[in-house]
Each structure stands twice: as C-alpha cells, then as structure tokens.
C-alpha positions as CSV (number, residue, x, y, z in Angstrom):
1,X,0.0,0.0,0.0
2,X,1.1,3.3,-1.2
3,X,1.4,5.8,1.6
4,X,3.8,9.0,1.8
5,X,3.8,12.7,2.7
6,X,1.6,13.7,0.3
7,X,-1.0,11.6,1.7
8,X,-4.5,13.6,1.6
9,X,-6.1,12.7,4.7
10,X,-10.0,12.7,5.1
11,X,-10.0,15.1,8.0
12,X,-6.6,17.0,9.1
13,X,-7.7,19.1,12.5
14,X,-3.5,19.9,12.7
15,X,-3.8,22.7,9.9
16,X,-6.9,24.6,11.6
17,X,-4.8,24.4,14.9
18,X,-1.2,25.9,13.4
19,X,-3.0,28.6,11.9
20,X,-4.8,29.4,15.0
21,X,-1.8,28.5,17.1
22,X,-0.5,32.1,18.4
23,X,-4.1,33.0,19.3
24,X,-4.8,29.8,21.6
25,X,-1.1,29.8,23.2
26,X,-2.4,33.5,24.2
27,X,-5.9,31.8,25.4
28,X,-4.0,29.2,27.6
29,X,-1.7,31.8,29.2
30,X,-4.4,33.7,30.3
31,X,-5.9,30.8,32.0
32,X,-2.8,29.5,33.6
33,X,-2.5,32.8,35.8
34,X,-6.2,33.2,36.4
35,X,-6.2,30.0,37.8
36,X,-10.0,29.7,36.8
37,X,-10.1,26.6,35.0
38,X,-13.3,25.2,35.8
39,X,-16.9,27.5,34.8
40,X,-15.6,30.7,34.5
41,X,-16.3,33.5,32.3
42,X,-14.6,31.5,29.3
43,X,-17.8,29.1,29.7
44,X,-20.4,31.5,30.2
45,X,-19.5,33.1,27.5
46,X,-19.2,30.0,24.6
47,X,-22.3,28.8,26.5
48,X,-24.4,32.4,25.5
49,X,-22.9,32.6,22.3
50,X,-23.4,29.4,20.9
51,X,-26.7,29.3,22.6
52,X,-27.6,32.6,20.3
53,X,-26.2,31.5,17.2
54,X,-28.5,28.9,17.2
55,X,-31.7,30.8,18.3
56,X,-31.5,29.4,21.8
57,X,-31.8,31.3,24.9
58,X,-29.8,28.4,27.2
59,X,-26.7,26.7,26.8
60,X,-25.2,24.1,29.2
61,X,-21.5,23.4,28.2
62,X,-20.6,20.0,29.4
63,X,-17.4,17.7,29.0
64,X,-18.9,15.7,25.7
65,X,-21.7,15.4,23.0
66,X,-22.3,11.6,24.5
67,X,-23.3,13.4,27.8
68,X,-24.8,16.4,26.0
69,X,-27.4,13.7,25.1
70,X,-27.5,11.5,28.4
71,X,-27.8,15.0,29.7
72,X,-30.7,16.0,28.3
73,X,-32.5,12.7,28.3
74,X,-32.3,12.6,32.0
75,X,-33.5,16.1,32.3
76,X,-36.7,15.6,30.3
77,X,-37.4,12.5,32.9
78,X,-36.7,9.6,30.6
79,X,-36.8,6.5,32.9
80,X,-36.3,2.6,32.7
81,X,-38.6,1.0,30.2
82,X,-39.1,4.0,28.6
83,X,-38.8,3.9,24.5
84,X,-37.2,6.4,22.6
85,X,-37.2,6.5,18.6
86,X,-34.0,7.2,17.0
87,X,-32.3,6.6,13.2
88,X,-31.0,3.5,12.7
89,X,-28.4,5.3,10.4
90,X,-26.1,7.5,13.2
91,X,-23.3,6.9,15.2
92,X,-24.0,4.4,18.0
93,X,-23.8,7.6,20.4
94,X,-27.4,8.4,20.1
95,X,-27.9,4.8,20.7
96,X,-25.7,4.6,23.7
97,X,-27.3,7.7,25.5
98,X,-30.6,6.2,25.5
99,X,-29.3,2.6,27.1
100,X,-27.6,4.7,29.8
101,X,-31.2,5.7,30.9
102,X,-32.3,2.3,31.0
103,X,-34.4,3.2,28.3
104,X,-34.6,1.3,25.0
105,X,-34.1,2.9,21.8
106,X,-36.4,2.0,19.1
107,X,-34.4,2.6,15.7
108,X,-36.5,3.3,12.4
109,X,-35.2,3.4,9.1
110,X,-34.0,6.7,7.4
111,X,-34.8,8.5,3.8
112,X,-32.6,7.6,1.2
113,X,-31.9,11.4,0.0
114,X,-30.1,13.0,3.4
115,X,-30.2,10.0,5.3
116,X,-32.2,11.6,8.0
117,X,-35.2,10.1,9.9
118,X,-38.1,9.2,7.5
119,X,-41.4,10.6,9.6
120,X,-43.4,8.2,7.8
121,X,-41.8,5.2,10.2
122,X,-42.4,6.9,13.0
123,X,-45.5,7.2,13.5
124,X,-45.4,3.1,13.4
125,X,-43.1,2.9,16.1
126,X,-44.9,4.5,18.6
127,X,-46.0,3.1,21.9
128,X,-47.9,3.7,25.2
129,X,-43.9,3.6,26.2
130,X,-42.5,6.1,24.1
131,X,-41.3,9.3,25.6
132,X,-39.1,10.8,23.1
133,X,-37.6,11.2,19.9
134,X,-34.2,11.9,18.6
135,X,-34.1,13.0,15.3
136,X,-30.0,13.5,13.7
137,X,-28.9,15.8,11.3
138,X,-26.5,12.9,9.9
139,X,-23.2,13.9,8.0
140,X,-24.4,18.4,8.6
141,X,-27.6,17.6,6.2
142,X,-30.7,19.1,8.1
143,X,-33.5,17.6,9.0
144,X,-36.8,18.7,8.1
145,X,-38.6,18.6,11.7
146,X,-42.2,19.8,10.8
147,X,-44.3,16.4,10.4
148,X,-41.7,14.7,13.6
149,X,-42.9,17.4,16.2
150,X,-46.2,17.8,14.4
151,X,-46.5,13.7,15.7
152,X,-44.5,14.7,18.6
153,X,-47.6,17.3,19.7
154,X,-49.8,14.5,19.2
155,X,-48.8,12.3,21.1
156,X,-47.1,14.6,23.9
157,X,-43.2,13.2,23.4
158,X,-40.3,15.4,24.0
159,X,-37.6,16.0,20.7
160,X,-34.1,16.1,21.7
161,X,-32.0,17.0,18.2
162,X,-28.7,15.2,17.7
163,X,-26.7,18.3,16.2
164,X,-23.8,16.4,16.6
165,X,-22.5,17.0,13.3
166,X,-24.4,19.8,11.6
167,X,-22.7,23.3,13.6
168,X,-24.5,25.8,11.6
169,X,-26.6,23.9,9.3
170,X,-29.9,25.8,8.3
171,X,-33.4,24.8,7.7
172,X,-35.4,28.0,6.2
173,X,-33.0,30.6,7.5
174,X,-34.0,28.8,11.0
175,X,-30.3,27.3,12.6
176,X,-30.3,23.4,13.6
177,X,-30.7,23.0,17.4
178,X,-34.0,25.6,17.2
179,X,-36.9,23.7,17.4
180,X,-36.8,20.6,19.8
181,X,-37.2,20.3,23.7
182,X,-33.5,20.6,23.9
183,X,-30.4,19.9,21.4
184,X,-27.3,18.5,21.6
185,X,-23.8,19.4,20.1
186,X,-20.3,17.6,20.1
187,X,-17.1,19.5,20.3
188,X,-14.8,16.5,19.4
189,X,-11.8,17.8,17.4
190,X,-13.1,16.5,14.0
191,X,-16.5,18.6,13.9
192,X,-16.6,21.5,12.2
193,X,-16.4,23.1,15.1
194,X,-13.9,21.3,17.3
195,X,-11.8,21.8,20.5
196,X,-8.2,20.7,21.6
197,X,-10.1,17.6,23.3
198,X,-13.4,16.6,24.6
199,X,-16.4,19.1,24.6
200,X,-20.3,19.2,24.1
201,X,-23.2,21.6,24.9
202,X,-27.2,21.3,25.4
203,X,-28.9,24.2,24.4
204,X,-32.8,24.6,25.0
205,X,-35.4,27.7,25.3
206,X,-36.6,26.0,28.7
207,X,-35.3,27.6,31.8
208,X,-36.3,24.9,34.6
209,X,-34.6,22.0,31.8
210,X,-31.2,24.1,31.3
211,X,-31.2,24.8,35.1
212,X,-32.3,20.6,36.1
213,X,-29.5,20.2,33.0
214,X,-26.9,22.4,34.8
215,X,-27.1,21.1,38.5
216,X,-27.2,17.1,36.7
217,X,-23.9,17.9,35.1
218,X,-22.4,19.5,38.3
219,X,-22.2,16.6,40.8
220,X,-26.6,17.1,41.2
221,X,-25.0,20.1,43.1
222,X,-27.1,23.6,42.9
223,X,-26.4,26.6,45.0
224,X,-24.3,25.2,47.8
225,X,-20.6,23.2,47.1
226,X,-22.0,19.9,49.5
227,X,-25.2,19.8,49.2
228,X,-26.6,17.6,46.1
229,X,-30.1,17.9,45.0
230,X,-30.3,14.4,43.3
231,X,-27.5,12.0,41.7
232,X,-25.8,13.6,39.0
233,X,-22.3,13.7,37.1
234,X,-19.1,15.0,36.6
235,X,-19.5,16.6,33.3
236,X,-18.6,20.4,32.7
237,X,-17.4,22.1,29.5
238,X,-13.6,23.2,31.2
239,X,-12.3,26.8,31.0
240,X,-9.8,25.9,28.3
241,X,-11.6,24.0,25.5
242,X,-14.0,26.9,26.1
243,X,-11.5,29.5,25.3
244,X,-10.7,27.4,22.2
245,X,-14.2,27.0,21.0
246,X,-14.4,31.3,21.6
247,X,-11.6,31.6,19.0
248,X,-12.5,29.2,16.3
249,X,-16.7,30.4,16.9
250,X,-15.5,33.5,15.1
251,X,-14.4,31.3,12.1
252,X,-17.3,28.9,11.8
253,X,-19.2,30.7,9.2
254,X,-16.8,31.0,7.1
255,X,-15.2,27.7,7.4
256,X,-18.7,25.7,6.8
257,X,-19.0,28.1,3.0
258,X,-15.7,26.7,2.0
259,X,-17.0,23.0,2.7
260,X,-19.6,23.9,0.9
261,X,-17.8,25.1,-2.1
262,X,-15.7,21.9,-2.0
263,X,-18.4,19.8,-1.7
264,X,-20.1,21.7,-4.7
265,X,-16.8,20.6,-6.6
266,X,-17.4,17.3,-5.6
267,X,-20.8,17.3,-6.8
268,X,-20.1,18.9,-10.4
269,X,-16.8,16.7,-10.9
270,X,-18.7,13.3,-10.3
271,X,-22.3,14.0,-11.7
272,X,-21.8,11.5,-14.7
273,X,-20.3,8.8,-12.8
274,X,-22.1,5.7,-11.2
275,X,-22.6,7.3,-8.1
276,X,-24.8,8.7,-5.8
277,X,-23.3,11.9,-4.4
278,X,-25.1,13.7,-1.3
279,X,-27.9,16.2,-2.0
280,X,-26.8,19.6,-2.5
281,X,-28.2,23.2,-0.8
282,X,-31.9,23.7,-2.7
283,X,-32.1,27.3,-0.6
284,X,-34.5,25.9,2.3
285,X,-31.9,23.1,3.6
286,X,-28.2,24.5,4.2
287,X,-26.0,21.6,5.3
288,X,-23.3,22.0,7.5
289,X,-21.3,19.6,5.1
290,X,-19.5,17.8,7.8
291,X,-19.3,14.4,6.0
292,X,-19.1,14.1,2.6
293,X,-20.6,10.6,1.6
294,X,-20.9,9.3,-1.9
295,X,-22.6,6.0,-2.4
296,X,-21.5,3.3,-4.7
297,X,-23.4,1.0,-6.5
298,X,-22.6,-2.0,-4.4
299,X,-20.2,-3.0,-1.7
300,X,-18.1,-4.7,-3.7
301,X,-17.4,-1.3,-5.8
302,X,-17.4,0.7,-2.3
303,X,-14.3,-1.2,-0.8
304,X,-12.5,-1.8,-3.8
305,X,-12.5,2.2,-4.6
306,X,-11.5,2.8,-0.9
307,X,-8.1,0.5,-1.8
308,X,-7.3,1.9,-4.9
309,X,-7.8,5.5,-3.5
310,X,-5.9,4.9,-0.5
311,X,-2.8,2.9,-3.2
312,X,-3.0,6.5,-4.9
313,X,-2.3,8.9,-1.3
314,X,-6.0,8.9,-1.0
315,X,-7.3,8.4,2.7
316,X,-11.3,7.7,2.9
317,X,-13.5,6.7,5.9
318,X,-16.9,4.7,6.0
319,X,-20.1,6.8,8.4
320,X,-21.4,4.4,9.4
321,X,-20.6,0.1,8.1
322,X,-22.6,-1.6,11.0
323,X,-26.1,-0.1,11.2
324,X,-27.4,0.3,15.1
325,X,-30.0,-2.7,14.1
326,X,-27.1,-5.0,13.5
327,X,-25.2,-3.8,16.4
328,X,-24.7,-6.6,19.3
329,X,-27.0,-4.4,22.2
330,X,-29.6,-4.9,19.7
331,X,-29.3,-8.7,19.4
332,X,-31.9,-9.5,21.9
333,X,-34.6,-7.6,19.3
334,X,-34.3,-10.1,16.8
335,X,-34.4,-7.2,14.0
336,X,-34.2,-7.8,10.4
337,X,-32.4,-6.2,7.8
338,X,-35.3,-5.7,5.6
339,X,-37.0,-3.7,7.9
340,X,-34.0,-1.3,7.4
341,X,-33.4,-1.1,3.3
342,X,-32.2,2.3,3.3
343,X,-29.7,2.3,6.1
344,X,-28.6,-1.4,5.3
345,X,-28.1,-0.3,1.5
346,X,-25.9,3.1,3.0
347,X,-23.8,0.7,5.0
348,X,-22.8,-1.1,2.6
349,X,-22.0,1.7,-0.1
350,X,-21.5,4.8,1.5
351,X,-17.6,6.2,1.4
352,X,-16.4,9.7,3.1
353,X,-14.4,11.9,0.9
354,X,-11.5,14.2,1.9
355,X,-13.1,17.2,3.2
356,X,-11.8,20.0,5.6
357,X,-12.1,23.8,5.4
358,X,-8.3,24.0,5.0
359,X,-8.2,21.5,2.0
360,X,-6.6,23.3,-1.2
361,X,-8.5,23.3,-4.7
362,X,-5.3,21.2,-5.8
363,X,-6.4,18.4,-3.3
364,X,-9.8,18.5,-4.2
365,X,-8.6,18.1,-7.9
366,X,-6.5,15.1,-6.6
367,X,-9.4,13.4,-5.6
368,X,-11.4,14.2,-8.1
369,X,-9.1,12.7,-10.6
370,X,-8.2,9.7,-8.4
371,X,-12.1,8.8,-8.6
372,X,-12.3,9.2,-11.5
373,X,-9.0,7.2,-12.4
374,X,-11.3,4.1,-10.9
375,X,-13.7,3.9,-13.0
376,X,-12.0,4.8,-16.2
377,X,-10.1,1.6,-15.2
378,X,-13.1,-0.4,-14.0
C-alpha cells in the first residue's frame, strides 16, 4: 500500500490548529494565571454565544456530545422501560445515551436522500412507552422537523436533536438546534467546530430543563458546594476548550461556506459517474457539510474504490458500516435487515471523501481525478 507525505487525509484538524496557534497559546496563558479553569467566564460566554447562534436562549457546556445527550434525556425525565425512537443510520452515540437511561431505543429506518429520519416510520413505532424522539442531522444535512414534532404534539413526546454534526446547518433561515425540547452538540476535534479535546453543549429555550440540566452535570450540586439535589455527574465544559471554542466560533461561518464550495466541486466533478453523491443546498436546507458521503453502486465497488484510493495517497473513511439494528446491544430484538433497506443499503455503499475547510483546490482536484481514475479503469 502506497502511503507517503503527500497523503491527503479525510479530515486534518493539525492545519486549523497551526493557523490558529498564536491565538490559543495567548488563550492558555491567560488561564494559567487566572487560575479559573473550571466555569468561568470563558464558559459563560461560549455557553451564550453558541446558545444565540442557534436561536437558543440556554446553553449548558458539558465535557462531551455523549453526555450532551444523556444529559438532556435525564432532564426531560426519561426512565427505565421507557422507549425512545431514534435513526437506525447514526453513530452508536445516540444509541448509547438512550441505554444509559435504561431506556430502550427503538431505531427506524432513514430516507434515502439525506439519510435523516423518514417521519413516515415513525409514527409506526410508537408506543404507550415512548417518551421521546431523537431525530439526527447525519453527516451536517438538516432535518426537516415539521411532520416529527407535528407527531411529537400529538402524542405529547419530547424531541431532543442530535446536532452532533451539523454546527451551523440551516433549515429556512432557521439554525439546527432551534426547534426541539433541547439539542445537543459535540465539540470532538473532527467537527466542524472542534476543540483541543473533549467538549459538548445542550442548548434549550426552557429555563427549569437548562437549570435541572446544569445542577445534573455538576455533581446534582445547585447553589451550595456539599449539598446535592439528586445523583448527578461529573460533566462540565472546562475553561480551556471553552477559550478554544471562543476563537475558532468567530471562524465557523466562514469555514462551513468553504466546505460547501468543496463539496459543490465534488458534486459537479462526479455528476456523470455511477454514483450517488449527497444532496446539494436547494435554498431551504443548508447543510453544515461535515461528511461528505458518496454511495456506490454495491459494496463490492465501495471497498475496492476505498483500496485503490488509499494505493493513490488517498485516505477515505466509512459513516457508518454496521447499522445500530445490527449492532450486538440490539441482538436481543431479533431485527431484520429488511425492515432497514435504506440504512442497510448506505452501510454497505456509502464512502467519506477528503473534506476540511483547509483542504486546497489542488487536493480537491486530486481526488477528483483519483475517482475518477477508478472507473475509467473499471
């Protein structure tokens, strides 16, 4: 296998970090000799700003996106035997969160344009035990919420968006994260907007959730340093990765329009090939392009293109190869892949595509010819 410097990696978090590197040295300074490394103003500040950018008037930070989700499932009162719907295309995160609870979660299958949750399943797979559902704006591509929290009013369940990986993605000029009971971001250095570690934030429009939210996080502590309301964790945003995420916050905008444009090169480049390539921008839904997933015809043609780009400098990644359905936590369900065409078919096909906002036009071309190279060959 061909590897060497010139290797263009699917995601390369070093670049974003060196040209940012005099400003976050600064950042840490200042925090070593405050001495205020744990919820200070660094945090309250990320916490109002991100909580604005996304039309939201509270914003917990907390030490992960996994716990941003535990997080807010435990503040909207999901129990033991409670059901919770979620995608059965997504990372096994939004799975994970809901097990935690002692809850089950009760995947449906997803539509085969963004990959998000198809409404028209869910409706099917509610119960007298379902308290909530947790739709996920997979790969940045938005989901359109109206007919989930239309069914959600109708049968009195809570919404809790997985914004794990759509920072800045859109829906009719309205941000994601704006709509549900609460929603939940990760910070992890790969997003599009990542820290120097670990980092994750639930942001909601209801006061008594952010507050239950805030004193779960801290220990089930509230106003006094030893006395604990209820059972909680250890799980705070930290002073530093705040400071970080207040530097690169400025840069967001402008980092997600060149993904954008590079996924628009993407999309032009390979139109006439046997692929599918993800939906594009249509004005209404403006994705945060975080993944960039083509689909192959078959697996076959998914993993042999992987090799050949990866024997030609080109590095590649598969979101997601083992639907939650087929993963082992799930065994006891008995479920069948044919209740899940879509996401079983994605699985199997999909392959992730060098994309970063630092990523030059000449790497772009790279890859462009490389995929091309494959099936001129096939």
């Amino acid at each position: 296998m061909k590897t060497s410097s010139s290797l263009i990696k699917l995601v390369n978090v070093s670049i974003q970090n060196q040209i940012l590197q005099e400003e976050l040295l600064i950042a840490t300074s200042h925090l070593i000799k405050s001495g205020k490394l744990i919820r200070g103003e660094q945090t309250r500040e990320f916490e109002n700003k991100f909580a604005a950018l996304h039309s939201r008037a509270y914003g917990v930070g907390v030490a992960n996106g996994t716990d941003a989700l535990v997080l807010a499932l435990h503040g909207i009162g999901i129990k033991p035997g409670d059901e919770v719907i979620v995608p059965d295309m997504t990372f096994f995160a939004t799975a994970s969160a809901v097990f935690r609870m002692g809850a089950r979660p009760v995947p449906v299958d997803v539509e085969p344009c963004g990959l998000g949750m198809d409404y028209r399943l869910v409706e099917r797979a509610i119960t007298s035990k379902t308290k909530a559902i947790i739709p996920v704006h997979l790969h940045g591509w938005p989901v359109e919420l109206d007919n989930i929290l239309e069914l959600a009013n109708s049968f009195k369940l809570k919404i809790i968006e997985d914004c794990a990986q759509a920072h800045g993605a859109r829906v009719k000029d309205e941000p994601v994260g704006s709509r549900g009971t609460a929603s939940c971001f990760s910070f992890f250095p790969s997003k599009n907007l990542g820290a120097l570690g670990d980092g994750g934030i639930v942001l909601t429009d209801d006061e008594d959730l952010a507050g239950r939210i805030r004193t779960l996080a801290n220990q089930g502590r509230c106003n006094s340093k030893y006395l604990h309301q209820e059972i909680g964790y250890n799980s705070r945003l930290d002073e530093l990765q705040a400071a970080f995420l207040n530097i690169k916050l400025e840069h967001l905008e402008s980092w997600n329009s060149r993904r954008r444009q590079i996924a628009r090169t993407y999309q032009t480049a390979l139109a006439e090939l046997p692929l599918i390539c993800p939906p594009e921008a249509d004005g209404d839904l403006v994705s945060s392009v975080h993944i960039y997933a083509i689909r192959c015809k078959d697996n076959a043609t998914r993993d042999s293109l992987k090799s050949f780009l990866m024997e030609r400098s080109v590095e590649t990644g598969i979101h997601y190869p083992v639907p939650l359905h087929l993963q082992p936590p799930f065994k006891e369900w008995e479920l069948l892949s044919e209740d899940f065409p879509v996401s079983t078919s994605a699985s199997r096909t999909m392959l992730s595509l060098p994309i970063y906002p630092e990523m030059t036009n000449e790497q772009c071309a790279e890859v462009i010819n490389r995929v091309n190279d494959f099936f001129t060959c096939s």
